[in-house]
TITORRO-702187 format. One record per residue (C-alpha): y, x, z; residue in one letter. Coordinates in steps of 0.02 Angstrom, whole numbers, padded with zeros to 5 digits, always signed. Layout:
% TITORRO-702187
YXZA;...
This chain:
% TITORRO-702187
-00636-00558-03997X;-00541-00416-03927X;-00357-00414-03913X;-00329-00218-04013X;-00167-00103-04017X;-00221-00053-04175X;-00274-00263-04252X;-00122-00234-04389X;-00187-00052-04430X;-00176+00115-04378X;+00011+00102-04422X;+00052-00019-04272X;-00023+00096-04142X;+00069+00236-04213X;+00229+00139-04216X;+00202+00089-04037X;+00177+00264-03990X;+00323+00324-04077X;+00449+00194-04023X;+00381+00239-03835X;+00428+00428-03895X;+00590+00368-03970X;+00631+00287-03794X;+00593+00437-03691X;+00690+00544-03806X;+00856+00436-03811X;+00855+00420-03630X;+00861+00588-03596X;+00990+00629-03734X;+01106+00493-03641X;+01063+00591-03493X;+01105+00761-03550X;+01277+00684-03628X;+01336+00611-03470X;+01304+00769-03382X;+01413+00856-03497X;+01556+00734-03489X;+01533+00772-03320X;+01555+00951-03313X;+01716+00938-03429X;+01778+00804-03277X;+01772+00939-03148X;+01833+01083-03264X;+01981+00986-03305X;+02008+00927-03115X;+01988+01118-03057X;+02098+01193-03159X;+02274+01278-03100X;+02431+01178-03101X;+02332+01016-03090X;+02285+00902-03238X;+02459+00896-03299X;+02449+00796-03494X;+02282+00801-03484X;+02277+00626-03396X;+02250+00526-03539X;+02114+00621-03595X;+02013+00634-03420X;+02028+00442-03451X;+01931+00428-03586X;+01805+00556-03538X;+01775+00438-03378X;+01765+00287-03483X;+01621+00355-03601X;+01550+00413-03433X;+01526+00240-03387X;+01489+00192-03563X;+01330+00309-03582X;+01274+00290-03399X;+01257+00134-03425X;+01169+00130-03575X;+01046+00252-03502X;+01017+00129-03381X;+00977+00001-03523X;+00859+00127-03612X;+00754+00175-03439X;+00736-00013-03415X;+00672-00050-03581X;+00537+00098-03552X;+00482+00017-03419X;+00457-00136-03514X;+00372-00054-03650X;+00261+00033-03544X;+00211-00121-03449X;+00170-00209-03598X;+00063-00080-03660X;-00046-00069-03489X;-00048-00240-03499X;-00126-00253-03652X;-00253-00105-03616X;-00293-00189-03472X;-00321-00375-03555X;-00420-00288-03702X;-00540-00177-03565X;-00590-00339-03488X;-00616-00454-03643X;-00701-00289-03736X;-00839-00319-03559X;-00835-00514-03615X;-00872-00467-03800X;-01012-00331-03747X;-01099-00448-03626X;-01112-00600-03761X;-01115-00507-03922X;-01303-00496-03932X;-01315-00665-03902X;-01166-00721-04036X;-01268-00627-04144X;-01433-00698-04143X;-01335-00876-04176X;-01247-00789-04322X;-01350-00661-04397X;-01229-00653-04533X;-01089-00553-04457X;-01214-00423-04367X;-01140-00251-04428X;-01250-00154-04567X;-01293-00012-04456X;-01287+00177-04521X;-01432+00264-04548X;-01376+00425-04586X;-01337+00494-04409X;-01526+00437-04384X;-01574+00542-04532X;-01488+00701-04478X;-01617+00820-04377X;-01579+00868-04205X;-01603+01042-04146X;-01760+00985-04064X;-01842+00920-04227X;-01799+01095-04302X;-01880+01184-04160X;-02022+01070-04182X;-02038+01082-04370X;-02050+01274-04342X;-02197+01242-04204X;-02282+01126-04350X;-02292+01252-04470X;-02344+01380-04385X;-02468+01306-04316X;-02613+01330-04400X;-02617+01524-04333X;-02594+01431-04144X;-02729+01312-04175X;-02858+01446-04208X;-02808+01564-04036X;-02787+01395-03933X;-02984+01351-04007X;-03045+01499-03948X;-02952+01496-03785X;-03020+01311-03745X;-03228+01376-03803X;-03199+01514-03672X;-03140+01383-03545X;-03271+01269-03583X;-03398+01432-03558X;-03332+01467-03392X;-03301+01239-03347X;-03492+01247-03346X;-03530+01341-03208X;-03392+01303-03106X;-03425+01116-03134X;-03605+01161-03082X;-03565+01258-02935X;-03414+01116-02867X;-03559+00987-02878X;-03648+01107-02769X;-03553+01126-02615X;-03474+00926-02658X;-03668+00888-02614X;-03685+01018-02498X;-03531+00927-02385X;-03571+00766-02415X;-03750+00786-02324X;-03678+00887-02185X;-03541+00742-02160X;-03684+00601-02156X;-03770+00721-02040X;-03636+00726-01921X;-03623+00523-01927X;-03783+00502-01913X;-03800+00621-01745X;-03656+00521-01704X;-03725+00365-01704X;-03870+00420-01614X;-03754+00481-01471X;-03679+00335-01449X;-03767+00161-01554X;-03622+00096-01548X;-03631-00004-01692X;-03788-00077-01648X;-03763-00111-01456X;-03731-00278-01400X;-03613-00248-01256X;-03462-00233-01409X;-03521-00381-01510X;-03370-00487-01455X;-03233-00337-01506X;-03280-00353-01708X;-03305-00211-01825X;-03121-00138-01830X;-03102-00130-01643X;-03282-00079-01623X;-03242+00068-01739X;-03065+00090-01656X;-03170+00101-01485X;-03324+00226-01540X;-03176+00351-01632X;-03098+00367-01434X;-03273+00398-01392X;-03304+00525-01505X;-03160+00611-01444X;-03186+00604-01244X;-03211+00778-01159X;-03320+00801-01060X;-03361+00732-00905X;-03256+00594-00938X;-03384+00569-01104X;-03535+00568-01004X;-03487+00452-00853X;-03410+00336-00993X;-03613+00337-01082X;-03691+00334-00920X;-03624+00174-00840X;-03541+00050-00983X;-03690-00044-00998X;-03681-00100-00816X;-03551-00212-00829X;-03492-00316-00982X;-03345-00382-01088X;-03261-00519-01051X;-03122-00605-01116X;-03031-00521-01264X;-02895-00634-01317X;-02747-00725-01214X;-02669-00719-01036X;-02819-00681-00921X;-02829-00508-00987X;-02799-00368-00909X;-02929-00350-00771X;-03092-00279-00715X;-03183-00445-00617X;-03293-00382-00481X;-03365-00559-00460X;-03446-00574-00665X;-03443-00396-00675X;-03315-00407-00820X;-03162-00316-00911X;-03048-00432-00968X;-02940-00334-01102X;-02812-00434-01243X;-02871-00313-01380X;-02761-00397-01503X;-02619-00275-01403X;-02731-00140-01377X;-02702-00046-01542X;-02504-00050-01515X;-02506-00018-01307X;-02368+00079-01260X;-02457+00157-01152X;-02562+00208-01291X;-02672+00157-01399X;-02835+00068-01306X;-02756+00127-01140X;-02800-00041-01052X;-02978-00054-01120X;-03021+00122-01032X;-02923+00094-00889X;-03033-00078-00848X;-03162+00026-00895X;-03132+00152-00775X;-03115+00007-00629X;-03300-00057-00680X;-03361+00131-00687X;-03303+00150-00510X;-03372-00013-00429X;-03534-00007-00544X;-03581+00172-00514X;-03653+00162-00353X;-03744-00014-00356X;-03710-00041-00180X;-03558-00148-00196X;-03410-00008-00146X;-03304+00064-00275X;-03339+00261-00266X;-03165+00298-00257X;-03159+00236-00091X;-03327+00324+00001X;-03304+00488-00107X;-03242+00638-00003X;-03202+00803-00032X;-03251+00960+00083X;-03122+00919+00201X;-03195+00757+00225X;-03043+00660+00157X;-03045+00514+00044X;-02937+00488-00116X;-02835+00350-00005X;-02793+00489+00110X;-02736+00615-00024X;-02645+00514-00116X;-02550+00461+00045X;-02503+00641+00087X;-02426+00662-00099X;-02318+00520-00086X;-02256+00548+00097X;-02237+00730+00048X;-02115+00684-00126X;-02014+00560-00012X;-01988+00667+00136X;-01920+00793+00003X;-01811+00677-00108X;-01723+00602+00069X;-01694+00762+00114X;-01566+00770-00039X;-01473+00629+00021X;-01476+00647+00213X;-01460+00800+00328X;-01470+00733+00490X;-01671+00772+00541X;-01686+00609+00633X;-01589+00492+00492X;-01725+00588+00387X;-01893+00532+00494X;-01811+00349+00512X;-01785+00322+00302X;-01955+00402+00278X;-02040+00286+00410X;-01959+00130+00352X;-02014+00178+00159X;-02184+00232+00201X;-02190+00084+00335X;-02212-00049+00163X;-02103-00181+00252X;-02172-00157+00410X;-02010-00105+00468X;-01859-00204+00487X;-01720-00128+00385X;-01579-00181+00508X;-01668-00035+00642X;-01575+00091+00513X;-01385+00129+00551X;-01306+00046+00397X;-01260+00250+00329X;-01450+00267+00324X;-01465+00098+00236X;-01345+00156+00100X;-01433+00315+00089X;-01600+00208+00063X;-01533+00110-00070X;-01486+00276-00154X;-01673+00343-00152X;-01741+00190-00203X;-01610+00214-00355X;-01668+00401-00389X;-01870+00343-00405X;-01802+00181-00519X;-01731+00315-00640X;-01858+00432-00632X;-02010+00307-00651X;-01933+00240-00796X;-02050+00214-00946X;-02223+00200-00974X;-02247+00385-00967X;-02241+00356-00783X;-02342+00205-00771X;-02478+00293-00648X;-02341+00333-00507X;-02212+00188-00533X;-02373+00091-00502X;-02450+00167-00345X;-02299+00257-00270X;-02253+00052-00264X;-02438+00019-00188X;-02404+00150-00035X;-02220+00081+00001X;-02270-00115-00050X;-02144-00083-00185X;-01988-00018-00093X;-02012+00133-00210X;-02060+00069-00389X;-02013+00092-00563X;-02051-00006-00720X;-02246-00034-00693X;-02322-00098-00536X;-02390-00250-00472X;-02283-00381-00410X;-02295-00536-00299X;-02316-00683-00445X;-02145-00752-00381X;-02142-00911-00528X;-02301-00952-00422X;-02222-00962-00263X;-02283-00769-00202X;-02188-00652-00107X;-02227-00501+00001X;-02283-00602+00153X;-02451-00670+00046X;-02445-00555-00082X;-02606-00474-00028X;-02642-00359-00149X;-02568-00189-00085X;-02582-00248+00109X;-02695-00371+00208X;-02618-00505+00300X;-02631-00373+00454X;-02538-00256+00372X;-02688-00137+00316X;-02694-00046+00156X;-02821-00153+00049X;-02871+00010-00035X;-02806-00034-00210X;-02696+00115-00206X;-02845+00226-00237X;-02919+00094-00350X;-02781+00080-00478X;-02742+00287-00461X;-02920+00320-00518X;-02903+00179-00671X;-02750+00280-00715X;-02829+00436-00717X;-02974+00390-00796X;-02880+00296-00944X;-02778+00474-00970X;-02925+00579-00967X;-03042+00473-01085X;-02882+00435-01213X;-02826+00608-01213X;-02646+00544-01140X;-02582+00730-01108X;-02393+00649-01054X;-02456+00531-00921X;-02573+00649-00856X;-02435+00778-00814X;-02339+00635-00731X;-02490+00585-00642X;-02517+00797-00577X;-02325+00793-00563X;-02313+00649-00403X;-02506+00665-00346X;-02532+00851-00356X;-02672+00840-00212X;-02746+00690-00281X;-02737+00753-00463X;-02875+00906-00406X;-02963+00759-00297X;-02983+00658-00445X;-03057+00815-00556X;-03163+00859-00418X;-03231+00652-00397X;-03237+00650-00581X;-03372+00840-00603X;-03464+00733-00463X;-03502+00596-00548X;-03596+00705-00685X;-03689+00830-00572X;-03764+00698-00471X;
């Protein structure tokens, strides 16, 4: 039940509001009387030849001074009480009013009884709307006969357009299955064997790459994946091309979601098989091709990275022969002692090997974190590369996968460089390509010129 200004009639809010009036009005009458007492104070004081007789009087004047001042006092502090009371009681009534809304439906349907008779004649009364409608309803028998013939004409003209849409619907629909069809042909994807163990989604996920390869990266990917075979395709011994079963090991549960890109592994495993398979003799063709001059990829690629780290140590130390010394130890792989550098040259190493940390960053720059770290045995690497397996008790000294035991390049730097490339080039990776032309710019126009020769012959 709500707690109402107005519960003993309209008459109690009105007296409410009037004796707040009343209050306002007296104070500031009490107010305006003091002032004036006031004024007569000073006249009197101010006048020439003092008060004089006029004593008596100023008494009294100063006595209903503090008479009326402080009955204005009492009058301001009995606003404020009134006023208080009334927020406090439009306050209490707002919040048991929410109380009273939130239950009433349900004192209601326990009491039917005291449910208010509603009032139906607002509902009765016509709204603009219903006018405006009403005037649409009667005259619209003249509409009715226009719209008719409007909707005849339409369904005249429907005909033909509904025959000729059915037309070129068919006419796509067979030049779409064509297209699959030749598709399928290219590739019989979906009947070949060598996927079986990917499934139907990553089968699919697979042939749409394919579909998509340019050329001759397309035709070298046709002409040799049925010379090797897929291995495993789930857990930890992914992510390898096995020479010895001829297999790619890919986790293609991650493949989808590589941040690399999407089905970068797969190709890139791919491309490793490709290169030892398309021969048959047993040597991966990135190592025997060479160009006119007679140079391998290993050799190229070499030349790049010497070539970028000669230039980036020139940034950081003038001296020529500090220069030759931090290149020498970097491109030496560990060959080189550290302690043979002055320890300025030492400081200035640590501040290269800084410079290629930030700017390998990110697998954008997978391809030459990767192998810039297979030249230098990882004095120069960024976030990708392969590392000794230290939880396995590696390190450098029988790492073996960069360098032989005799300190020989094992050839792996070409290896993983053409994987890379390939992977870009069949995936349609346009940002790790231009890092890969970026740091290899030689071996970038090798790699092209391997790739055309692998399709002419």
């Amino acid at each position: 039940m709500r707690i109402e200004l107005n519960s003993g009639g309209l008459a109690t809010a009105a007296t409410l509001s009037m004796m707040q009036s009343d209050l306002t009005g007296l104070l500031r009458g009490s107010e305006r009387m003091c002032r004036s007492f006031e004024l007569v104070r000073s006249a009197v004081y101010n006048m020439n030849g003092g008060v004089g007789c006029l004593q008596d009087a100023l008494g009294g004047i100063e006595a209903r001074i503090q008479t009326d001042s402080g009955r204005a006092a009492n009058v301001k502090q009995a606003e404020q009480k009134v006023s208080a009371f009334v927020d406090l009681v439009r306050t209490t009534d707002s919040k048991v009013s929410g109380i009273v809304v939130k239950n009433q439906e349900e004192f209601y349907q326990v009491n039917a009884w005291a449910r208010p008779v509603a009032d139906v004649s607002a509902s009765t009364k016509k709204t603009l709307w219903d006018k405006v409608c009403d005037w649409f309803g009667n005259a619209g028998d003249s509409i009715a006969d226009g719209w008719n013939k409007v909707c005849d004409w339409f369904r005249g003209v429907g005909k033909s357009i509904g025959d000729t849409f059915e037309k070129v619907k068919k006419s796509i629909e067979e030049f779409i299955q064509k297209k699959i069809d030749k598709i399928k042909e290219d590739f019989s994807i979906f009947d070949d064997p060598f996927y079986d163990k990917l499934g139907p989604t990553r089968k699919f996920m697979i042939f749409l790459k394919i579909s998509k390869m340019k050329e001759p990266y397309r035709s070298i990917y046709l002409d040799n994946y049925k010379k090797y075979s897929i291995g495993n395709t789930e857990g930890k011994d992914t992510g390898y091309y096995s020479p010895d079963d001829n297999t790619i090991n890919v986790n293609m549960s991650k493949q989808f979601f590589d941040e690399r890109g999407a089905y970068n592994t797969f190709f890139h495993e791919s491309g490793h098989a490709i290169d030892y398979n398309y021969q048959d003799d047993g040597n991966y063709y990135s190592l025997t091709y060479k160009n006119a001059e007679g140079k391998t990829l290993q050799d190229v690629l070499y030349e790049d990275v010497r070539e970028d780290i000669t230039n980036t140590t020139a940034k950081y130390a003038k001296d020529p022969q500090s220069q030759e010394q931090i290149v020498n130890y970097l491109m030496g792989a560990r060959s080189v002692d550290i302690s043979t550098l002055s320890p300025t040259d030492q400081a200035i190493v640590k501040q290269i090997q800084a410079d290629y940390r930030k700017r390998f960053s990110g697998a954008v720059n997978a391809s030459p974190s990767d192998v810039y770290g297979g030249v230098t045995n990882n004095l120069i690497i960024g976030d990708y590369g392969h590392r000794p397996d230290t939880k396995n008790g590696e390190t450098y000294n029988n790492f073996g996968y960069w360098y032989d035991q005799n300190g020989e390049a094992t050839g792996f730097q070409s290896l993983e460089l053409w994987a890379e490339y390939y992977s870009y080039a069949a995936t349609g990776d346009k940002g790790n390509m231009k890092a890969l032309a970026k740091y290899f710019p030689r071996s970038k126009e090798f790699l092209d010129e391997m790739a055309q020769s692998m399709v002419n012959s």
